[in-house]
VOGU-3710 file (C-alpha; in Angstrom, 3 decimals, decimal comma):
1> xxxxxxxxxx> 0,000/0,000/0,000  1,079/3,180/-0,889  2,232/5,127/2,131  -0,360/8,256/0,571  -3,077/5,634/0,960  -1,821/4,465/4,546  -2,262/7,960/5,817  -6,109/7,735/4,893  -6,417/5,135/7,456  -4,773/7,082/10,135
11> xxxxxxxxxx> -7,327/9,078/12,586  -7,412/12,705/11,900  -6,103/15,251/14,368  -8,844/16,189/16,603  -7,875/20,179/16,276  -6,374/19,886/12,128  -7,200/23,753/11,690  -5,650/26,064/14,122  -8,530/28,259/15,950  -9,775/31,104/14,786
21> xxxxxxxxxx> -9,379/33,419/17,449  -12,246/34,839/19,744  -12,643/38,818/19,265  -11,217/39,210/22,664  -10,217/36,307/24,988  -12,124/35,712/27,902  -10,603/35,301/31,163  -12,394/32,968/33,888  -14,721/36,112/35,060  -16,039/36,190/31,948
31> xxxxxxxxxx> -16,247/32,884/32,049  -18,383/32,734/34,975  -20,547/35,351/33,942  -21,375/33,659/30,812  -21,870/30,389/32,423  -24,623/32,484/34,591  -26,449/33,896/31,553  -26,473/29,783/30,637  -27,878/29,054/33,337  -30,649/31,324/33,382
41> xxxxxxxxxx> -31,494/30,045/30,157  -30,528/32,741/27,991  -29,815/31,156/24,132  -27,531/33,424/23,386  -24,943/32,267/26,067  -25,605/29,185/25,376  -24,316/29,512/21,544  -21,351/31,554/22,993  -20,088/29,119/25,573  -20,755/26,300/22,275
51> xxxxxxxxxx> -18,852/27,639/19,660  -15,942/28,843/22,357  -16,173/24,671/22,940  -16,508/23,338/19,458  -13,425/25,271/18,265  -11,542/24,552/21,011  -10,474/28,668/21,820  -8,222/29,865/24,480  -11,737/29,886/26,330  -12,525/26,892/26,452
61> xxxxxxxxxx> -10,966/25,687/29,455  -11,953/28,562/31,353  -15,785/27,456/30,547  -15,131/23,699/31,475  -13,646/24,872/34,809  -16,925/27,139/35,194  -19,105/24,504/34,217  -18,315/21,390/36,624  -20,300/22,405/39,570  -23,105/22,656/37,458
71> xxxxxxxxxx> -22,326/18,817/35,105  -24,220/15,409/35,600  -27,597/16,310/35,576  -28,596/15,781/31,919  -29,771/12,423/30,338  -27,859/11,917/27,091  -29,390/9,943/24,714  -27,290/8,542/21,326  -29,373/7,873/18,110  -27,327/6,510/15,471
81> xxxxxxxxxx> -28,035/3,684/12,920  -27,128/3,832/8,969  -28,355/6,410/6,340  -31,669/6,016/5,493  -33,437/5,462/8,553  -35,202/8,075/9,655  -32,700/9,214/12,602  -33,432/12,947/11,794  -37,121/12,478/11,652  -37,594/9,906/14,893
91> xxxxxxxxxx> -35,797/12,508/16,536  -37,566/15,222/16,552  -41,101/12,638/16,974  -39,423/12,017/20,202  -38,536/15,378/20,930  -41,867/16,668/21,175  -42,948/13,763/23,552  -40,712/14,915/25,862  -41,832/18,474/25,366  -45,466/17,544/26,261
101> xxxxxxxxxx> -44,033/15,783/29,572  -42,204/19,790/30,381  -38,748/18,228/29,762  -36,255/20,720/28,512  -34,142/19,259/25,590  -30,920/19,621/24,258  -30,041/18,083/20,550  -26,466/17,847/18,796  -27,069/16,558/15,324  -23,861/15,243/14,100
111> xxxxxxxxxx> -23,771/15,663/9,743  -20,904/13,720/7,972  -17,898/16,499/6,644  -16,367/16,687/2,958  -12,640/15,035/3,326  -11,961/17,848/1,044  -13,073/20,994/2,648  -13,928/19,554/5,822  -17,547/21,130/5,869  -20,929/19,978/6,171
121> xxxxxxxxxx> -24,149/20,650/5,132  -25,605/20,641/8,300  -28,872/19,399/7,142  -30,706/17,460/10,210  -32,120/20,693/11,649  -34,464/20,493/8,572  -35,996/17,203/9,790  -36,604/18,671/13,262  -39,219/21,210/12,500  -40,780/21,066/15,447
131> xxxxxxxxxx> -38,006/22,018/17,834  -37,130/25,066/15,663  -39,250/27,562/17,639  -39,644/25,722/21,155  -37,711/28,040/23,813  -37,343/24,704/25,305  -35,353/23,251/22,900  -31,793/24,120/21,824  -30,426/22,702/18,652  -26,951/22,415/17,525
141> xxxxxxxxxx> -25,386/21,077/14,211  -22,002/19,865/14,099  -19,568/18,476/11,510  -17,595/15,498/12,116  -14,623/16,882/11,043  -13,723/13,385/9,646  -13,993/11,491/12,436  -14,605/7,810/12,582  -17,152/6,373/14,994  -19,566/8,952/13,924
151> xxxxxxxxxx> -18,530/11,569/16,894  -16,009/13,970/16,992  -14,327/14,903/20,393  -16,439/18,629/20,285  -19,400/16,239/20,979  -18,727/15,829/24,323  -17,933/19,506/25,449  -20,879/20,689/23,745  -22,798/17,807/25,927  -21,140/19,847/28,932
161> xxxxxxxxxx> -22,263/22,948/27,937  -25,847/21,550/27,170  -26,172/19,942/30,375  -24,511/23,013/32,512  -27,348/25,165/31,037  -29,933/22,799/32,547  -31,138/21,071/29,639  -33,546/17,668/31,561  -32,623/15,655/28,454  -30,002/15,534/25,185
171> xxxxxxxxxx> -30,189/13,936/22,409  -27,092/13,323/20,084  -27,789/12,097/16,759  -24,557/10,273/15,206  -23,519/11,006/11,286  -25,141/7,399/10,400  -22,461/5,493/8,535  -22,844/1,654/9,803  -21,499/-0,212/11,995  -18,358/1,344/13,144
181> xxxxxxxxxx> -20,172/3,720/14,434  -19,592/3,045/17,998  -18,298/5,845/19,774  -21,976/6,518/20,510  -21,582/3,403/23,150  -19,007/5,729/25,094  -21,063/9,224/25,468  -24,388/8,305/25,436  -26,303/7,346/28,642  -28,629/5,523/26,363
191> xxxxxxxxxx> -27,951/3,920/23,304  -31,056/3,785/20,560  -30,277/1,896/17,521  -32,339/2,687/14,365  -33,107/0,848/11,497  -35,661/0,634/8,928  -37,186/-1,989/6,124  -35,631/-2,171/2,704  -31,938/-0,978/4,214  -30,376/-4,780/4,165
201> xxxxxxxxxx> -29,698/-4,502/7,898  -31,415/-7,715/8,746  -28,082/-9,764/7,695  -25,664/-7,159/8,875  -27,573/-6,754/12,975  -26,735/-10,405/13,362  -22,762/-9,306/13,160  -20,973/-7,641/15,736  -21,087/-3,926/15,779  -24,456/-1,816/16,729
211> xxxxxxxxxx> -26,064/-4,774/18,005  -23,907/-5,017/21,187  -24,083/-1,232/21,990  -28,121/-0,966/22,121  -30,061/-0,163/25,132  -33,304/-0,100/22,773  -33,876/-1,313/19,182  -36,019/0,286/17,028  -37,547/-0,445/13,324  -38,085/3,188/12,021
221> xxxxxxxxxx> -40,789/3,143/9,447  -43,428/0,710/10,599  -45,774/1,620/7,615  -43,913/0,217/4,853  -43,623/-2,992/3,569  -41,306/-5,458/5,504  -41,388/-3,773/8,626  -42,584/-6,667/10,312  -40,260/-9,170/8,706  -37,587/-6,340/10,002
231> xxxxxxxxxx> -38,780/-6,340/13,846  -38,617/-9,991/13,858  -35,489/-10,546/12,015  -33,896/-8,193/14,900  -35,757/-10,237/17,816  -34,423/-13,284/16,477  -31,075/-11,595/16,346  -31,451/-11,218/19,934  -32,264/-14,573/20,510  -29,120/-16,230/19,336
241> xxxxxxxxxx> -27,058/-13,884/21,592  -26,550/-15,298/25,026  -27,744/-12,959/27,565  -28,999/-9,890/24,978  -32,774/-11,975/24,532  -35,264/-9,723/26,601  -32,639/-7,446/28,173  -33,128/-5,166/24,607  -36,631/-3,870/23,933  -37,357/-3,623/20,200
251> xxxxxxxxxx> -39,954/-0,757/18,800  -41,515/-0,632/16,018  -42,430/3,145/15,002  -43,389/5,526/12,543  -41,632/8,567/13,258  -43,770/10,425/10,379  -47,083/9,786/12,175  -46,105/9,143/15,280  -47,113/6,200/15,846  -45,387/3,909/18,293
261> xxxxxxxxxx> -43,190/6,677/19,472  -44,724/7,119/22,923  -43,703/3,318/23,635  -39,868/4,460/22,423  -39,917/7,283/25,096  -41,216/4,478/27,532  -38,204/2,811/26,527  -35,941/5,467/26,838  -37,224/6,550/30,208  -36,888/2,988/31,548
271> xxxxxxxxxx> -33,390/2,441/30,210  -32,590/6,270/31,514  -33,186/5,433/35,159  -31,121/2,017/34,897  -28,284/4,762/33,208  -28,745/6,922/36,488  -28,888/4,255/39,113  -25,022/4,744/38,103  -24,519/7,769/39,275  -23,433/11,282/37,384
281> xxxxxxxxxx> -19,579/10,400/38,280  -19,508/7,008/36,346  -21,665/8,154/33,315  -19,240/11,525/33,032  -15,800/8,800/33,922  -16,928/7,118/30,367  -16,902/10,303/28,444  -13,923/11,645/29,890  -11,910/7,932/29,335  -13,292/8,437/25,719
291> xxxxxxxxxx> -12,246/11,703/25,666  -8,390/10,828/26,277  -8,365/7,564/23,951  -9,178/10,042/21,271  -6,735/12,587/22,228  -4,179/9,555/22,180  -5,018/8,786/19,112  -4,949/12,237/17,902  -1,101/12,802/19,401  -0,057/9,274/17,681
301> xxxxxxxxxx> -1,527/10,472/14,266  0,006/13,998/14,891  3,442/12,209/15,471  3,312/9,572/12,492  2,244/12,446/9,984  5,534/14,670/11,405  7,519/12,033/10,951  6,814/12,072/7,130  7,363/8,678/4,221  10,661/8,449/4,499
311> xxxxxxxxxx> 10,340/6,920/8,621  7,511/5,306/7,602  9,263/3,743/3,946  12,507/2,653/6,205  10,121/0,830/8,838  7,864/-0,775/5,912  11,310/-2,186/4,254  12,040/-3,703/8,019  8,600/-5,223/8,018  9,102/-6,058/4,280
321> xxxxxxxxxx> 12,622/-8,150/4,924  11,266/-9,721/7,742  13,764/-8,120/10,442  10,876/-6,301/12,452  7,269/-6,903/12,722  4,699/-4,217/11,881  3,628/-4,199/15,511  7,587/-3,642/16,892  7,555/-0,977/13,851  4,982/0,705/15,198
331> xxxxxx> 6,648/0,308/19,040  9,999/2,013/16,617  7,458/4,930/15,232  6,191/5,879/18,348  9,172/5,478/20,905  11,004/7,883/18,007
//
């Protein structure tokens, strides 16, 4: 493989843009003041304290500092499942069920990024039309920045900021691209998988991947033909994994109509309390443990890119006479 092509593989640098600076830098007062405004509910701080987050400005840690007395209250819920099935539109079904029961929702829709500009259309927000002109919902779009896993690391700060502003409930919906789409399984409280008739995923949920990460599985797009066979290809899924048969609730819905979607937010609420009989400590200990694999990962991409083809060539013709195996090469790379 050409070492050009190896370099796709590699994990992206969490930060591969430097900042733009903020007009002026804020300094932990102003911090703390904004953090007040977010808690008082005012949107406006809200989308400060979130785009000081997302880029990652000289702010930022000030914020996270200002924020932890206030972290751990929020429910985060993960949607993710492949393109197609309705993620966008069973999102915002479930958002106003939890609006008619007074919860206050957050929602981070995560949109897939060019690998040539790094942008993103930013497109779920369409899908949630609902939720557009609730005061007591707060929206956010994000790129993934070409991140695996469907996540980026701004994810979880943003979940921070969500949840120090006193939102009851968020929602983060994942980019959608199959079933390495995990990361999900590491922020969310609660994990809903989504699928839908016609999308082939009967074959692929009996193979490791989403399967294992679900709290709740549910076949989006009960109207149309196949559903059914769908729900029951899933349950038998279930059946043939020791110890998953009755511990995962399937749903069948119809996000359109909204029909089975108040037996999904049964679901969720269930699974939530199970998530909180945890405690706010161990649910935030799994985001930050995710948190620092991916800035590993980051710093060992970082390195192998400075490094440049030639380190990389002379290791490969090691590995190629047989004098060093590709996993003491990569001790070599590293340890360099």
């Amino acid at each position: 493989m050409h070492n050009r092509a190896l370099y796709a593989y590699l994990p992206p640098m969490a930060e591969s843009k430097p900042p733009r600076a903020p007009r002026h830098r804020l300094t932990e007062a102003d911090a703390q003041t904004v953090v007040r405004h977010m808690r008082a509910g005012e949107r406006r701080a809200i989308a400060t304290a979130i785009t000081e987050l997302e880029r990652l400005s000289p702010a930022a840690p000030a914020l996270l500092k200002c924020m932890q007395p206030y972290l751990g209250h929020a429910l985060v819920i993960g949607f993710t499942g492949p393109p197609g099935a309705g993620k966008s539109t069973l999102v915002n079904a479930v958002i106003a069920q939890l609006r008619s029961a007074g919860k206050t929702v957050g929602v981070i829709a995560v949109d897939p990024s060019s690998p040539v500009s790094g942008g993103a259309i930013l497109g779920d927000r369409i899908r949630m039309t609902s939720a557009l002109d609730d005061d007591g919902v707060f929206v956010r779009s994000l790129s993934s920045r070409g991140h695996l896993g469907g996540l980026s690391p701004a994810a979880v700060r943003i979940i921070d900021a969500l949840d120090a502003a006193g939102q009851d409930v968020i929602l983060l919906e994942t980019v959608g691209t199959g079933q390495s789409e995990i990361d999900v399984a590491e922020v969310a409280d609660v994990r809903v998988v989504i699928s839908a008739p016609g999308l082939g995923d009967d074959i692929q949920a009996m193979k490791s991947g989403l399967l294992e990460i679900a709290d709740i599985l549910v076949v989006n797009k009960g109207d149309r033909p196949g559903a059914e066979l769908t729900l029951q290809q899933l349950l038998g899924a279930l059946s043939i994994r020791a110890g998953m048969a009755g511990r995962v609730p399937v749903c069948k819905t119809t996000a359109t109509t909204g029909e089975g979607v108040p037996e999904l937010v049964a679901a969720i609420d269930e699974a939530g309390h199970k998530a909180e009989a945890q405690g706010a400590r161990v649910r935030r200990r799994r985001r930050a443990r995710y948190l620092i694999a991916r800035a590993a990962a980051d710093l060992i991409a970082q390195r192998i890119r400075a490094g440049g083809e030639a380190a990389l060539d002379l290791l490969a013709d090691e590995v190629l006479s047989g004098d060093c195996s590709p996993e003491d090469a990569a001790a070599k790379l590293l340890k360099d």
